[in-house]
LUMKE-806068 format. One record per residue: residue number from 1; residue in one letter; x, y, z of N, C-alpha, C in turn. Coordinates in Angstrom, 1 decimal. Last residue first. Layout:
REC,seq,type,nc1,nc2,nc3,cac1,cac2,cac3,cc1,cc2,cc3
REC,NUM,a,X,Y,Z,X,Y,Z,X,Y,Z
...
END
This chain:
REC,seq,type,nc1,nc2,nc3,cac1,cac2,cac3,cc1,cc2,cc3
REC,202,x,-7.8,6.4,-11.7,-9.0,6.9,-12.2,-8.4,8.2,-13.3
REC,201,x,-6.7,3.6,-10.7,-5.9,4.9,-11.5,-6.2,5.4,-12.3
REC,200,x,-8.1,1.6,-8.2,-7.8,1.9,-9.7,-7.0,3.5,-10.2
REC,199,x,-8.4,2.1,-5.4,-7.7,1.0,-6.2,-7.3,1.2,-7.3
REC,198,x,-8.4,4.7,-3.4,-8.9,4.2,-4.3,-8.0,2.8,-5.0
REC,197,x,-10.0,6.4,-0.6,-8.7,5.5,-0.8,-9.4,4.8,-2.3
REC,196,x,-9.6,10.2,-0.2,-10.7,8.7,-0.1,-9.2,8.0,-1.1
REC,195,x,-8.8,12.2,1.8,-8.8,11.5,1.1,-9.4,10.2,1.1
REC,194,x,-9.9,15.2,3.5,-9.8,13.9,3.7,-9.6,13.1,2.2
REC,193,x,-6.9,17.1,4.4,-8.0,16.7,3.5,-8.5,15.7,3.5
REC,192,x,-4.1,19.4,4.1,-4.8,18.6,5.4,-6.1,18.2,4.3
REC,191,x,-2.0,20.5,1.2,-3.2,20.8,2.2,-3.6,19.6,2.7
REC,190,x,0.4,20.1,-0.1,0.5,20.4,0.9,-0.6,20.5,2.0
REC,189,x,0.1,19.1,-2.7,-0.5,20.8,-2.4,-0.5,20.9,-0.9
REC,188,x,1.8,16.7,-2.5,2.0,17.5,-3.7,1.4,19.4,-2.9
REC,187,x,1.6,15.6,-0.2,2.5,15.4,-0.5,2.9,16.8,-1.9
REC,186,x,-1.5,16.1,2.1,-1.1,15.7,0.2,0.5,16.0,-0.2
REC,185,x,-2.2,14.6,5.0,-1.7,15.8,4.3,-1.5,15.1,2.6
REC,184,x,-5.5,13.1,5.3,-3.7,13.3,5.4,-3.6,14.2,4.7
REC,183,x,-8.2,11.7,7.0,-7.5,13.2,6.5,-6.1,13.2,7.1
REC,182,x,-9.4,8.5,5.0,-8.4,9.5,5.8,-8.4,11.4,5.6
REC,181,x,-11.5,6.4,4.0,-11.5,7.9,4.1,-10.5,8.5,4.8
REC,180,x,-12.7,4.2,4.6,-11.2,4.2,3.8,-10.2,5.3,3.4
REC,179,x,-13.8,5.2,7.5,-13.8,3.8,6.8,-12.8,3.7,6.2
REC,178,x,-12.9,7.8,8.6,-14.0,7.9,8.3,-14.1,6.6,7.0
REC,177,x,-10.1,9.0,10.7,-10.6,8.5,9.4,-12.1,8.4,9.3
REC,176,x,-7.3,10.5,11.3,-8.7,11.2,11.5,-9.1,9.7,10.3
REC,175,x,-4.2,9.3,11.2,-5.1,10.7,10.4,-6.1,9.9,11.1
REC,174,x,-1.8,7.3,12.1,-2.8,8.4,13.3,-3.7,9.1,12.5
REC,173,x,-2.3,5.9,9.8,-2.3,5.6,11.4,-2.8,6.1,12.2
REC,172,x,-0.9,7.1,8.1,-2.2,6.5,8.3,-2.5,6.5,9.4
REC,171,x,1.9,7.5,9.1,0.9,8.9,8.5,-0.4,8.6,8.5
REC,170,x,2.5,4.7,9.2,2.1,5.7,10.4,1.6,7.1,10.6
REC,169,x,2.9,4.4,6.7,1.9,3.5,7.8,1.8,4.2,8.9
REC,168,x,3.1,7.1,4.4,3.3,6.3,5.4,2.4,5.6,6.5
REC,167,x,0.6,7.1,1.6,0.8,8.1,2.8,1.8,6.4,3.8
REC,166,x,0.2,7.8,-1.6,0.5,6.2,-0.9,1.1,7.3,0.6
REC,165,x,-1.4,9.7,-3.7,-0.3,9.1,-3.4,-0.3,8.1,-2.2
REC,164,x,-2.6,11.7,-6.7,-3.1,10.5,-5.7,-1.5,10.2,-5.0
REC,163,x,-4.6,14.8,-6.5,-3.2,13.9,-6.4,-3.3,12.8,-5.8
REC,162,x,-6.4,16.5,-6.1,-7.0,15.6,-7.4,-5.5,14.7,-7.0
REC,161,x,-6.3,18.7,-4.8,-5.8,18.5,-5.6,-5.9,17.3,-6.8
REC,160,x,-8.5,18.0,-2.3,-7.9,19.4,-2.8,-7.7,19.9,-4.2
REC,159,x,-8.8,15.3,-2.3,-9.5,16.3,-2.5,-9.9,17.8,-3.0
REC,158,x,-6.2,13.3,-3.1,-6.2,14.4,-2.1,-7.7,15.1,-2.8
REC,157,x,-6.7,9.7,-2.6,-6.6,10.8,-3.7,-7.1,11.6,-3.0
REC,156,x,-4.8,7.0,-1.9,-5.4,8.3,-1.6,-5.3,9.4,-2.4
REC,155,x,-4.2,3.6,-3.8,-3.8,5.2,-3.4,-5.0,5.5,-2.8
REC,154,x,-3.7,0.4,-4.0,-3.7,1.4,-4.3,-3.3,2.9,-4.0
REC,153,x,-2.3,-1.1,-0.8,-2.9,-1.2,-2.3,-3.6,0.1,-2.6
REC,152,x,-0.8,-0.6,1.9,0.0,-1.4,0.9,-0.7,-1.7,-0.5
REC,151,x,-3.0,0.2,3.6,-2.1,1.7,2.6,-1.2,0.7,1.9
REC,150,x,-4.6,-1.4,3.9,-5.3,-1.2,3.2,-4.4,-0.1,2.5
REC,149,x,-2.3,-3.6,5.3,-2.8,-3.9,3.9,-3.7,-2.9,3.5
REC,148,x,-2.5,-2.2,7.5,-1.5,-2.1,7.1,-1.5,-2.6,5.2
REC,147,x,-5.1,-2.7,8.6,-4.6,-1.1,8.4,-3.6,-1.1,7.3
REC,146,x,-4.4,-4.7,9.4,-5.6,-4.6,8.3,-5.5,-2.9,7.6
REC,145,x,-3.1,-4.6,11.7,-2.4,-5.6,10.4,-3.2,-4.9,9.0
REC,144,x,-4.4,-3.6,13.1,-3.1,-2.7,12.7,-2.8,-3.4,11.3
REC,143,x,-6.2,-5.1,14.3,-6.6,-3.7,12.9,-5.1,-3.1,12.5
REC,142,x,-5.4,-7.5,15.3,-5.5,-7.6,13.9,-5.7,-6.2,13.0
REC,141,x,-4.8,-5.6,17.1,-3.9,-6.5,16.7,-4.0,-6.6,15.0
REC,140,x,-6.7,-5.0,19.0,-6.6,-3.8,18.0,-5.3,-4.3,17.2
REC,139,x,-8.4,-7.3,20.1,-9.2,-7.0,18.8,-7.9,-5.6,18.0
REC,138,x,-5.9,-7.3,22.3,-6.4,-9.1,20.8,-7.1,-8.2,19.9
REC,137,x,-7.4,-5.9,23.8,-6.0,-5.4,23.4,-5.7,-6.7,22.0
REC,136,x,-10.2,-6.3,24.5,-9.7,-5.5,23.5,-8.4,-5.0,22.8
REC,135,x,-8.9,-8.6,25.9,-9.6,-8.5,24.6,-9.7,-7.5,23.8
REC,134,x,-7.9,-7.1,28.0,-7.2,-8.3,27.3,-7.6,-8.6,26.1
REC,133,x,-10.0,-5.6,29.4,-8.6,-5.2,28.4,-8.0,-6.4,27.9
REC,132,x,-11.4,-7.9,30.2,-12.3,-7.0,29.2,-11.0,-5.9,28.2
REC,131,x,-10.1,-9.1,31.8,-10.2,-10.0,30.8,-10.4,-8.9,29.5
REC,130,x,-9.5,-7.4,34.1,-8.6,-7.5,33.5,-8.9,-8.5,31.5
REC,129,x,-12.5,-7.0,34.9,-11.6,-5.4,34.2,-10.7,-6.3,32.7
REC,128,x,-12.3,-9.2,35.8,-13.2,-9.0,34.4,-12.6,-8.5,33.8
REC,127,x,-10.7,-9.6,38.0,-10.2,-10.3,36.9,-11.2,-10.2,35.2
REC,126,x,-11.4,-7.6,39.4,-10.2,-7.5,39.2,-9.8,-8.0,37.6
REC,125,x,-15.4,-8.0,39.1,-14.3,-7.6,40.0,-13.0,-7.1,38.7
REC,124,x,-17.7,-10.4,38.5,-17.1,-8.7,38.8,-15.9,-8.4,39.8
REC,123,x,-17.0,-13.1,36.5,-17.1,-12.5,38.7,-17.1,-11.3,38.3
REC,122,x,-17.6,-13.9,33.9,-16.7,-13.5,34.5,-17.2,-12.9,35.6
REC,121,x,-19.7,-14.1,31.7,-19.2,-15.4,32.7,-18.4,-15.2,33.4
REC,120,x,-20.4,-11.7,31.1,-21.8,-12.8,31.9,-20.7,-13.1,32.8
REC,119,x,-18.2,-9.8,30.5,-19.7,-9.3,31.4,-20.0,-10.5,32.0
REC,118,x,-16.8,-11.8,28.5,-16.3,-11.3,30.0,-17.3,-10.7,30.8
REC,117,x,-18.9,-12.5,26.7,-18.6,-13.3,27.9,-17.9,-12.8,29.0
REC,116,x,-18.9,-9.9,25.9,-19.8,-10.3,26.4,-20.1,-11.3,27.4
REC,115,x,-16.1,-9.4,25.0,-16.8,-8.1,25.9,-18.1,-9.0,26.9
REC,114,x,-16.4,-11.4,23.3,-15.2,-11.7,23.8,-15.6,-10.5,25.0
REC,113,x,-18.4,-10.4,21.3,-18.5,-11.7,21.7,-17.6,-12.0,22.9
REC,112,x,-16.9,-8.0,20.1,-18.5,-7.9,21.3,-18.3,-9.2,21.9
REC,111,x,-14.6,-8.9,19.1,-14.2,-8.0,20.1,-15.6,-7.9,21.0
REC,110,x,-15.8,-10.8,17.1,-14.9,-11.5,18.5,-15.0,-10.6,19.6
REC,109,x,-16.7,-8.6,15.4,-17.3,-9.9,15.8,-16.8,-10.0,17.4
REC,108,x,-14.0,-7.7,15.1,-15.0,-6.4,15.8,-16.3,-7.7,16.0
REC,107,x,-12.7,-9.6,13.1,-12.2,-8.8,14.7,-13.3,-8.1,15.6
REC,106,x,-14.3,-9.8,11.3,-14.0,-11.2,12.4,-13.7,-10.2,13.7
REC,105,x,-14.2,-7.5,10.2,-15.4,-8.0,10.6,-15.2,-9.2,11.4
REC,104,x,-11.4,-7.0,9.3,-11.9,-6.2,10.0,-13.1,-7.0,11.0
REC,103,x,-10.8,-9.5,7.6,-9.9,-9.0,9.3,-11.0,-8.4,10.1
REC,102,x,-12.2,-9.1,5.5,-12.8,-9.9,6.3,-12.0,-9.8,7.9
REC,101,x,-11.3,-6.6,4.9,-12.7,-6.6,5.4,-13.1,-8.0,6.2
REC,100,x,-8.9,-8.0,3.7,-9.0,-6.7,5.3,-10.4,-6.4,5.7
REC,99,x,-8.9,-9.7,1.9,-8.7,-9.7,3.0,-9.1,-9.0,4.3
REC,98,x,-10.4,-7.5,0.4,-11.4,-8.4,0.5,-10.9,-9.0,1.6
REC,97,x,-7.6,-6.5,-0.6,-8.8,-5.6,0.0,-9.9,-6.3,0.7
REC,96,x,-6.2,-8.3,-1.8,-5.9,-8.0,-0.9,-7.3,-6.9,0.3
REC,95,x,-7.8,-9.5,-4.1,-7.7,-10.3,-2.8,-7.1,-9.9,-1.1
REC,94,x,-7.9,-6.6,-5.5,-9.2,-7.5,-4.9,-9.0,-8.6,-3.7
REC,93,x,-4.5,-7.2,-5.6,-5.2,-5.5,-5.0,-6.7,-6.3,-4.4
REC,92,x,-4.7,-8.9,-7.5,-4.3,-9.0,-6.0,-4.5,-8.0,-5.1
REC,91,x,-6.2,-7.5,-9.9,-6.2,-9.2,-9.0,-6.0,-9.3,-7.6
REC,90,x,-4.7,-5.6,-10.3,-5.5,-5.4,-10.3,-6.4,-6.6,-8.8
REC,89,x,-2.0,-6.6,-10.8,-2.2,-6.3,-10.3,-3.5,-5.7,-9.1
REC,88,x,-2.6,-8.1,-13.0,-2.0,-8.4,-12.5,-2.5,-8.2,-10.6
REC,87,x,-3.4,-6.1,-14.8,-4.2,-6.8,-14.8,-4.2,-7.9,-13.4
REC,86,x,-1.1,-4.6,-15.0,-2.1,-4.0,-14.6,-3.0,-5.4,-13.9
REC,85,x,0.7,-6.5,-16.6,0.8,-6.1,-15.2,-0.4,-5.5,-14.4
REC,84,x,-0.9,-6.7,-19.0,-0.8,-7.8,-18.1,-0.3,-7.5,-16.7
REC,83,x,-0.5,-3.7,-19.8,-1.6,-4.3,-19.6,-1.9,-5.6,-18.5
REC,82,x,2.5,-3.9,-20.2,1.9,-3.2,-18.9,0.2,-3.8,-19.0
REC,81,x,2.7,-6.0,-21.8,3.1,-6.0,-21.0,2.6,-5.1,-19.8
REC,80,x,1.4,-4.8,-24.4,0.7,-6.0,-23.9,1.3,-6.2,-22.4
REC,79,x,3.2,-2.5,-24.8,1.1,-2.1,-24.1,1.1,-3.8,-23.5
REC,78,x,5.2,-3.4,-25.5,5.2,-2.5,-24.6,4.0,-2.5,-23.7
REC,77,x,4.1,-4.5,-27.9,5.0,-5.6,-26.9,4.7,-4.5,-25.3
REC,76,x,3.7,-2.2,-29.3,2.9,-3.5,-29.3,3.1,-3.8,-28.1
REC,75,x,6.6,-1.2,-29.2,5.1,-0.5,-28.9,4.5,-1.5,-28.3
REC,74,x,9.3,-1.3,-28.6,8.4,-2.1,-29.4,7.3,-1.8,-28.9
REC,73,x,12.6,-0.4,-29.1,11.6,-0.5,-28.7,10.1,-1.1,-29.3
REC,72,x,15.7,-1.6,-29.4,14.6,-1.2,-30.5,13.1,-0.8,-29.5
REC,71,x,17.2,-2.0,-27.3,17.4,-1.2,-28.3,16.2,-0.7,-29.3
REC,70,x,16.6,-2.4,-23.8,16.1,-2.7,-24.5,16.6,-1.6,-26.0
REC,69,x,17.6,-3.3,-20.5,18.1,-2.7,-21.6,17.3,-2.8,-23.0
REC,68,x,15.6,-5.3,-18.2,16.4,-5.1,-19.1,16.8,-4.1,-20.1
REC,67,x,12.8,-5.5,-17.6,14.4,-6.0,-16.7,15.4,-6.3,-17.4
REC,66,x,10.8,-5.6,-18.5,11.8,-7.0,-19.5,12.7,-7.0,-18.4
REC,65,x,9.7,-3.4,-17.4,9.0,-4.9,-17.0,9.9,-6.0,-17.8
REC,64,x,11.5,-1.8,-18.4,11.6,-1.7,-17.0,10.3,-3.5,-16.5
REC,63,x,11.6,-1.4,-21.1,12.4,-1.9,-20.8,12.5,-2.1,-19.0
REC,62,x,8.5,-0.5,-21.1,8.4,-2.2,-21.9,10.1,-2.6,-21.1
REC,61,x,8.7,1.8,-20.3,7.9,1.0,-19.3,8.1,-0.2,-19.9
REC,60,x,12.2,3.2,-20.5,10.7,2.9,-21.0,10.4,2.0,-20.0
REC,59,x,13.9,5.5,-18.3,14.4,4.3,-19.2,12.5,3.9,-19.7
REC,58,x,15.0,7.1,-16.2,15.4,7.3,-18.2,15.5,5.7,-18.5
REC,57,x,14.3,7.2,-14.0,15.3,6.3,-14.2,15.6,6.2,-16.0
REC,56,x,12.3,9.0,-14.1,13.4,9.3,-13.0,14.3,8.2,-13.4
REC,55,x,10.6,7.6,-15.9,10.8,8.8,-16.1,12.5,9.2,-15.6
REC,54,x,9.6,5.2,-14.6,10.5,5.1,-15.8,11.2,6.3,-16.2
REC,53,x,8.2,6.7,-12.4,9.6,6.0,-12.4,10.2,5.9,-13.5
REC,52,x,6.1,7.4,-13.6,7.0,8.3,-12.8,8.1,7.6,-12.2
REC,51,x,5.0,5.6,-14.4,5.7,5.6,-15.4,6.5,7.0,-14.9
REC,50,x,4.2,4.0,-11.8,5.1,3.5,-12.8,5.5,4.3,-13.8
REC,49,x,3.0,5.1,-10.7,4.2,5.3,-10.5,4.6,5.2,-11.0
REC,48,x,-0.1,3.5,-10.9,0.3,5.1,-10.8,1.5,5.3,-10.7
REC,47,x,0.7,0.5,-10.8,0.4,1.7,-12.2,0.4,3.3,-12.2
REC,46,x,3.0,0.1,-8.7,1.8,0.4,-9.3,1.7,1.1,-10.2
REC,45,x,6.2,-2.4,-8.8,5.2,-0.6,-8.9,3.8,-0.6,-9.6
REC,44,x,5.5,-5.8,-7.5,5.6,-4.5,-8.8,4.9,-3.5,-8.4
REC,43,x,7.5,-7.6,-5.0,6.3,-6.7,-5.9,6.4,-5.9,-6.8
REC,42,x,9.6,-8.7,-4.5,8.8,-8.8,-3.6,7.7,-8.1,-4.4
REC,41,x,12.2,-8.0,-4.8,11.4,-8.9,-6.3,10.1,-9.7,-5.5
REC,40,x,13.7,-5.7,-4.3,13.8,-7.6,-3.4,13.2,-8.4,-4.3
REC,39,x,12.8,-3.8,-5.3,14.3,-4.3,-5.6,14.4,-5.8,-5.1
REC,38,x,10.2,-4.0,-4.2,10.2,-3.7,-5.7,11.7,-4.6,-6.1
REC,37,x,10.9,-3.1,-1.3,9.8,-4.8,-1.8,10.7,-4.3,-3.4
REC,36,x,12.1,-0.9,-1.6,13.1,-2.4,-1.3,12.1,-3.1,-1.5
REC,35,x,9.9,1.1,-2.1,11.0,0.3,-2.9,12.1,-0.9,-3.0
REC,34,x,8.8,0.9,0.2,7.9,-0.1,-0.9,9.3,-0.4,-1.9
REC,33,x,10.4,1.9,2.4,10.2,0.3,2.2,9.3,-0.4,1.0
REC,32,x,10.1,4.1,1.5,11.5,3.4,1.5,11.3,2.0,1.5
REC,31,x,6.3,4.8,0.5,7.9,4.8,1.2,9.1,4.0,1.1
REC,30,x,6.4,7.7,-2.2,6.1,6.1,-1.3,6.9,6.1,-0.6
REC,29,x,6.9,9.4,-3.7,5.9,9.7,-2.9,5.3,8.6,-2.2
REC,28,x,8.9,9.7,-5.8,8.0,9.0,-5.9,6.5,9.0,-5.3
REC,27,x,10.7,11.1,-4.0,10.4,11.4,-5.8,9.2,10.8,-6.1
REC,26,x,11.2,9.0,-2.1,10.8,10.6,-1.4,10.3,11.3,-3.2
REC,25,x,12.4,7.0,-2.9,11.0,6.8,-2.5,9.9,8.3,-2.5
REC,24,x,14.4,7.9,-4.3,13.8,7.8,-4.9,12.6,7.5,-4.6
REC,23,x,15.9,8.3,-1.4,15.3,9.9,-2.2,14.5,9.6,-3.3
REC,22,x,16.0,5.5,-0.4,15.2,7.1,0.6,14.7,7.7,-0.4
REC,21,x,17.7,5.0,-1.5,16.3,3.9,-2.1,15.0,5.0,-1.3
REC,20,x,19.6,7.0,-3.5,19.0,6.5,-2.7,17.7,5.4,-2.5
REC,19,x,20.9,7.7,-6.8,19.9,7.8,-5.6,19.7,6.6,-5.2
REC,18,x,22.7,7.4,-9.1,23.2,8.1,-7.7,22.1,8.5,-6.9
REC,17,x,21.5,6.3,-11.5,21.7,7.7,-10.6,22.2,8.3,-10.0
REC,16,x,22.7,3.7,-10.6,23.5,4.6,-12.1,23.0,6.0,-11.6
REC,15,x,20.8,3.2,-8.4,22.2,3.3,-8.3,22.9,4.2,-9.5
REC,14,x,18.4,2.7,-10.2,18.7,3.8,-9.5,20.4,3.8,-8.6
REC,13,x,19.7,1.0,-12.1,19.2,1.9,-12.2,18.8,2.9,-11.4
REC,12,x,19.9,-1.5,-9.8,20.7,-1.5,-10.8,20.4,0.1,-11.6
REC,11,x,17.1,-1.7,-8.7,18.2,-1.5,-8.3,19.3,-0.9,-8.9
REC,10,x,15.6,-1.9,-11.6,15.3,-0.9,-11.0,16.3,-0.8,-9.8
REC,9,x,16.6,-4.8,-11.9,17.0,-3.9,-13.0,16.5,-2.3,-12.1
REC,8,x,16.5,-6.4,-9.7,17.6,-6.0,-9.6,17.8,-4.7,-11.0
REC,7,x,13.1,-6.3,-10.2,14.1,-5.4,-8.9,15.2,-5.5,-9.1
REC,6,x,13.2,-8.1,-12.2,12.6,-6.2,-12.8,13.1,-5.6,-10.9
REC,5,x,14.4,-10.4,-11.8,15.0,-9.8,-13.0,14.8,-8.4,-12.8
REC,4,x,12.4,-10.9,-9.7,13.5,-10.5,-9.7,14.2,-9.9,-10.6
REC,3,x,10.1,-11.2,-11.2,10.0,-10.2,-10.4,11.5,-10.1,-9.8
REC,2,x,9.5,-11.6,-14.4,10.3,-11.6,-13.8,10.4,-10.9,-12.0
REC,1,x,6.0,-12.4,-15.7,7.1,-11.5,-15.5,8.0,-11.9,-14.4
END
């Protein structure tokens, strides 16, 4: 697949609207910036959006992966395409998740090992204090990063409501968590909850 071809056609299409890259994110329940990856040809909408996009932009899921206008539609051709996107996707979702565990576990490694030498091999005093924040300030570096890849794949699915959706990096950020587990608000029922983070589009 084209990944430029399918952002300038989803640019190209929400402009014929007359929406925003804001209001279409705000419909969608992502943020502004996943859309410009999409239009930049930096990534494909996830399966869960996807066809809440095709919707908002009147157009099919087979003419929205051709990046293109399409007359005849074509079933077949249709499924084989989203399939291989899924599939796609699926893939990188694993390498990306598998990243962040390994972030996480190096980091929190280093962060005792890095605490421990400053205890032994460091003088008590000014310059331990100082080493012992220095490290911890290195170990919360990488969590932001890791944080940041774990709301860039899949979704949060609200408790409440069963709704899945993609919460701003900084909506994450600060919620309450418990591993993958956030309590964020739900976009759809409005209610506080913890959501568990899922990959697939159960």
């Amino acid at each position: 697949m084209d990944y430029n071809k399918i952002g300038f056609f989803i640019a190209t299409e929400r402009k014929a609207k007359k929406l925003t890259q804001a209001k279409l994110a705000e419909k969608l329940f992502v943020s502004e910036k996943t859309v410009s990856k999409w239009e930049n040809g930096n990534g494909l909408p996830d399966t869960s959006v996807l066809p809440k996009l095709c919707e908002i932009l009147e157009v099919s899921i087979n003419e929205l992966l051709n990046g293109e206008r399409i007359i005849q539609n074509n079933n077949e051709q249709n499924n084989k395409l989203l399939l291989s996107m899924t599939q796609e996707l699926e893939q990188k979702n694993k390498i990306i998740w598998s990243s962040m565990w390994v972030i996480m576990i190096v980091s929190i490694i280093s962060l005792f090992a890095g605490i421990l030498i400053s205890a032994y091999l460091i003088p008590k005093g000014v310059f331990q204090i100082l080493a012992i924040i220095g490290v911890c300030i290195v170990f919360l570096i990488p969590c932001f990063y890791a944080l940041k890849l774990e709301v860039s794949i899949g979704a949060y699915r609200c408790r409440n409501c069963g709704f899945r959706f993609v919460p701003s990096y900084f909506d994450a950020l600060w919620a309450m968590h418990l591993g993958t587990t956030r309590h964020l608000k739900c976009p759809n029922c409005h209610h506080r909850t913890w959501c568990k983070k899922e990959l697939k589009n159960k």
